[in-house]
C-alpha positions in Angstrom: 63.0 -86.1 -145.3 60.9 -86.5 -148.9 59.5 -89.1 -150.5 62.6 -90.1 -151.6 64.4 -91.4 -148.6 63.4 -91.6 -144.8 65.6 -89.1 -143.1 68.4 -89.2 -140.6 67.1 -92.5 -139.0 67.1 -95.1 -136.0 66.1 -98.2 -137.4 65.1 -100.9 -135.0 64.6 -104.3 -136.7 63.3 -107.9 -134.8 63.9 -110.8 -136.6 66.4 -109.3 -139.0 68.8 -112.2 -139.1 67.0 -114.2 -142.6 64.2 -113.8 -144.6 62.0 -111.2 -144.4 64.1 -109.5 -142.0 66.8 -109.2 -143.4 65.5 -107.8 -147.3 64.3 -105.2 -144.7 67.4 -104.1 -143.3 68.9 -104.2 -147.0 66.2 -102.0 -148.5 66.1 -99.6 -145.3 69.8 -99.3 -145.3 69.6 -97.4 -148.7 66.7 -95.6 -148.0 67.9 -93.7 -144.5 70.5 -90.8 -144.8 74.1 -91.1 -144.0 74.6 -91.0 -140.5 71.4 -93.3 -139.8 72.0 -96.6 -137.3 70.3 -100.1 -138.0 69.8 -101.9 -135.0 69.7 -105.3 -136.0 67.8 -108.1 -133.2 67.7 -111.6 -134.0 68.2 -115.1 -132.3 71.3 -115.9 -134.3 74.3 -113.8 -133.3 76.0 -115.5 -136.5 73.7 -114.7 -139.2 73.7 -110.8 -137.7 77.4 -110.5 -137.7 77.0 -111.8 -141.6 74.8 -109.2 -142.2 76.3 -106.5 -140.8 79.5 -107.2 -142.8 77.9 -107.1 -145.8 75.5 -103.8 -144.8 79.3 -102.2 -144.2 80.7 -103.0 -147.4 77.3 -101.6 -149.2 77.2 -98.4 -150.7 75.2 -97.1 -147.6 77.6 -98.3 -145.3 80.1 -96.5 -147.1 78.2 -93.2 -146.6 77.6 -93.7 -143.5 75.1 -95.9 -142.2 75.5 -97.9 -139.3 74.3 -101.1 -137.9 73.9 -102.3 -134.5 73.8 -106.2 -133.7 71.4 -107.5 -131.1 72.0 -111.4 -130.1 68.7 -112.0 -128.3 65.9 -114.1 -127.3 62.4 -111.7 -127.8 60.7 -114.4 -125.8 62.6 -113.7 -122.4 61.9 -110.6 -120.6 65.5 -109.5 -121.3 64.7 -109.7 -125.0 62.9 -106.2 -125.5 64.4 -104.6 -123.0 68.2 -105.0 -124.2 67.0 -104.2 -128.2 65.6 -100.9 -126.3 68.9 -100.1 -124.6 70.7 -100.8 -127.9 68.5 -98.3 -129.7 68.7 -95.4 -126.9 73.0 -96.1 -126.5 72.7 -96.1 -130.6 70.4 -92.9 -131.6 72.2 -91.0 -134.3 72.2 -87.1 -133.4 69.9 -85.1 -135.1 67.6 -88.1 -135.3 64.8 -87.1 -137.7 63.0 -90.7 -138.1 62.7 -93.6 -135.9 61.1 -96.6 -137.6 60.6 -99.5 -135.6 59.8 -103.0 -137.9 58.2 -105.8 -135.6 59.3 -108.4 -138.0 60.1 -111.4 -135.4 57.9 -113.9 -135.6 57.3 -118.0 -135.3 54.9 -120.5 -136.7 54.2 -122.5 -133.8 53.4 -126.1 -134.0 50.9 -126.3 -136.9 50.6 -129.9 -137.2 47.9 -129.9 -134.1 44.7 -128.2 -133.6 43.4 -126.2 -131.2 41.6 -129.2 -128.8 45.4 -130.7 -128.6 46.9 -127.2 -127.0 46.0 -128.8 -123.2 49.4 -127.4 -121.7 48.7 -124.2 -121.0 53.1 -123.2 -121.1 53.2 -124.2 -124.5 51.0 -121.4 -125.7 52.5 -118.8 -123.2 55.9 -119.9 -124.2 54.2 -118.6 -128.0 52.6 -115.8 -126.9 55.9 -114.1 -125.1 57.8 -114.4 -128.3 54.6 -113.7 -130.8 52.8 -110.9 -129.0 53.8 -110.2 -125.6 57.8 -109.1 -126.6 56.1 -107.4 -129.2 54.1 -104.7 -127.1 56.5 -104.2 -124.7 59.1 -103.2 -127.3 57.0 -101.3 -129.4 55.8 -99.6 -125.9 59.8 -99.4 -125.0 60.8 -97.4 -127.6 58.0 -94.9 -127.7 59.0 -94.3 -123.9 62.3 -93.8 -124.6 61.7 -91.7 -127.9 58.4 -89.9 -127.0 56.7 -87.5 -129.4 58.9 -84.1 -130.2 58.5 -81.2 -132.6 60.4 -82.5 -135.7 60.4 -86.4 -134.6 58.7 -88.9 -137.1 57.9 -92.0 -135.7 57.2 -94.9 -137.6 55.8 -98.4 -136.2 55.6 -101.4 -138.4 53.7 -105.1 -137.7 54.5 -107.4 -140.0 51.2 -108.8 -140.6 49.5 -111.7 -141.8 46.1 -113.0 -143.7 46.2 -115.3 -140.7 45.9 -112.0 -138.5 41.7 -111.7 -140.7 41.1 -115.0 -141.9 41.2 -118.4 -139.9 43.7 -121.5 -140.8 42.7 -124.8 -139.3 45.8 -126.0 -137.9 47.3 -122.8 -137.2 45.7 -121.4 -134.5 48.8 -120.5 -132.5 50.0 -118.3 -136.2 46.3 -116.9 -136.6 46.2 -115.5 -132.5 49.3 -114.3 -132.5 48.9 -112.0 -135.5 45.3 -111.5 -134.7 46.3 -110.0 -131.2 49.2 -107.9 -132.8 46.7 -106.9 -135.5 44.7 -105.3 -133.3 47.6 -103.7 -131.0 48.4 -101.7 -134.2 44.6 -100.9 -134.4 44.3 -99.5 -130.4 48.0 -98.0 -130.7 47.0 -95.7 -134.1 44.1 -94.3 -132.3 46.0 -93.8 -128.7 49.0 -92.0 -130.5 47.2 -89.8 -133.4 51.1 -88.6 -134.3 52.6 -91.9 -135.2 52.2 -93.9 -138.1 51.2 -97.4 -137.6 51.2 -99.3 -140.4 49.5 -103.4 -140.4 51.8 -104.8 -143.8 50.7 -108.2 -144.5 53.6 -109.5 -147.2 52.1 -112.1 -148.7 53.0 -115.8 -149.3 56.8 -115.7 -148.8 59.6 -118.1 -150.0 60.9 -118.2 -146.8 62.0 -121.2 -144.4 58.8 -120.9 -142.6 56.4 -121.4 -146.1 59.1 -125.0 -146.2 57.7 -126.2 -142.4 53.8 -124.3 -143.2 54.4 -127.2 -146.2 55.7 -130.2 -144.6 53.9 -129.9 -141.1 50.5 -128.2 -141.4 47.7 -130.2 -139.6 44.6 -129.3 -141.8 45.7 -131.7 -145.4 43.5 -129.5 -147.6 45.8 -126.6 -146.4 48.9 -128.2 -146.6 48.1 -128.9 -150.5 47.2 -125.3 -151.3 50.8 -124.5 -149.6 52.4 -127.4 -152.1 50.7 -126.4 -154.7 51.5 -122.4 -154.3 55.2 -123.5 -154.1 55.2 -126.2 -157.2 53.6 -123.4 -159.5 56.2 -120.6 -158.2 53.3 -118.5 -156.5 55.2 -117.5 -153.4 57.1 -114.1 -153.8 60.2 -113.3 -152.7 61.3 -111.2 -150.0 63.1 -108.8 -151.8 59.7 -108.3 -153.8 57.6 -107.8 -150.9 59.8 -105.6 -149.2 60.0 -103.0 -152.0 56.3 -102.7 -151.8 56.6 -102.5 -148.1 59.5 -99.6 -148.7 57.3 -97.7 -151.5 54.4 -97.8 -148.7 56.6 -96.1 -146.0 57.9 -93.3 -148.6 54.9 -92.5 -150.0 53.6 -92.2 -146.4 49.8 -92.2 -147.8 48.5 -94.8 -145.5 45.6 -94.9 -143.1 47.7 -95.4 -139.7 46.4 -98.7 -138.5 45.1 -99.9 -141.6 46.3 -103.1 -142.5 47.9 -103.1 -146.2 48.7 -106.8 -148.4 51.6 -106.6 -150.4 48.5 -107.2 -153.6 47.1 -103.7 -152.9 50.3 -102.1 -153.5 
């Protein structure tokens, strides 16, 4: 490894189907050495199978790179634990790096606030897929790959401001990424050996910024996300990734800290 690539790698990416997700496995692809395996875990079985097509034309897919699909619900109990038997029947030989991006992640309903959340499934039926999937994955896969002479291992949460800051309406969003926040936080100081980084990516152009604008609760906030969008203030994933990627090769982070795409 050097700070120019990211080794002989097991990449293990949630949500990688659109959006964020997917700039991630694009980027990582042509970071990892030939030989490395994407294992790609998403809802929609069709948009993987797209993506893996077009990762195996690329010019890393050429040299060598593979990718794994994962059609799976993170929510159900079965959701973490087939990604992790994907990853461990997946490990390249002479595995140098495994990088694990918690990426998966859903809005909630943000058009109510938190005196309407009565029904107590509706914000368990969040939480599995938010937080709970998220743990158990992230505490999966350091079982399975535990901590070896010549073994990096990398865990990412794909943060949020709404993991610091409060958002009336989105008080679903803001726990869930509050919770996972601080995961990262306890996980960094139980495993000094890993890095743990918190990447917060910043106001994305994403289907999820197109419901944040049509359905938020709070009116004041649903402006400032109009407004962000009419004067072209939302990055794009591609951007936000690369700083994400530059973080990860420069490997200069506190682990734990929580890093916004504007710091890089």
């Amino acid at each position: 490894m050097s700070s120019s690539d990211l080794g002989r790698a097991l990449c293990i990416i949630t949500g990688a189907s659109r959006g964020f997700g997917r700039a991630v496995a694009v980027q990582l692809s042509r970071l990892v050495k030939p030989g490395s395996v994407l294992v790609l875990a998403a809802r929609s079985g069709d948009d993987l199978r797209a993506l893996q097509v077009e990762l195996a034309g690329s010019e890393a897919g050429r040299a060598g790179v593979r990718t794994v699909c994962v059609e799976t619900d993170l929510g159900q109990k079965e959701g973490p634990e087939s990604v992790i038997k994907a990853a461990a029947e997946a490990s390249p030989e002479a595995l140098e790096h495994i990088i694990l991006i918690n990426n998966a992640a859903s809005l909630g309903d943000v058009s109510r606030f938190t005196k309407d959340f009565t029904n107590m499934a509706d914000v368990d039926s969040y939480l599995s897929f938010n937080f709970s999937s998220c743990i158990c994955l992230t505490a999966g896969i350091l079982q399975k790959f535990p901590q070896r002479p010549g073994l990096k291992r990398t865990m990412v949460n794909v943060s949020s401001l709404c993991a610091l800051q409060p958002f009336s309406s989105w008080v679903l969003y803001c726990s869930g990424k509050a919770a996972r926040h601080m995961m990262f936080k306890v996980l960094a100081q139980e495993e000094p050996d890993l890095r743990v980084l918190n990447y917060s990516p910043g106001p994305l152009d994403t289907a999820m910024q197109e419901v944040a604008r049509s359905s938020t609760g709070d009116s004041g906030l649903r402006k400032a996300f109009s407004d962000m969008f009419s004067e072209g203030k939302l990055l794009t994933c591609e951007e936000s990734c690369a700083k994400m990627m530059k973080l990860l090769l420069e490997d200069k982070y506190t682990s734990g800290d929580q890093i916004d795409v504007y710091d890089v």
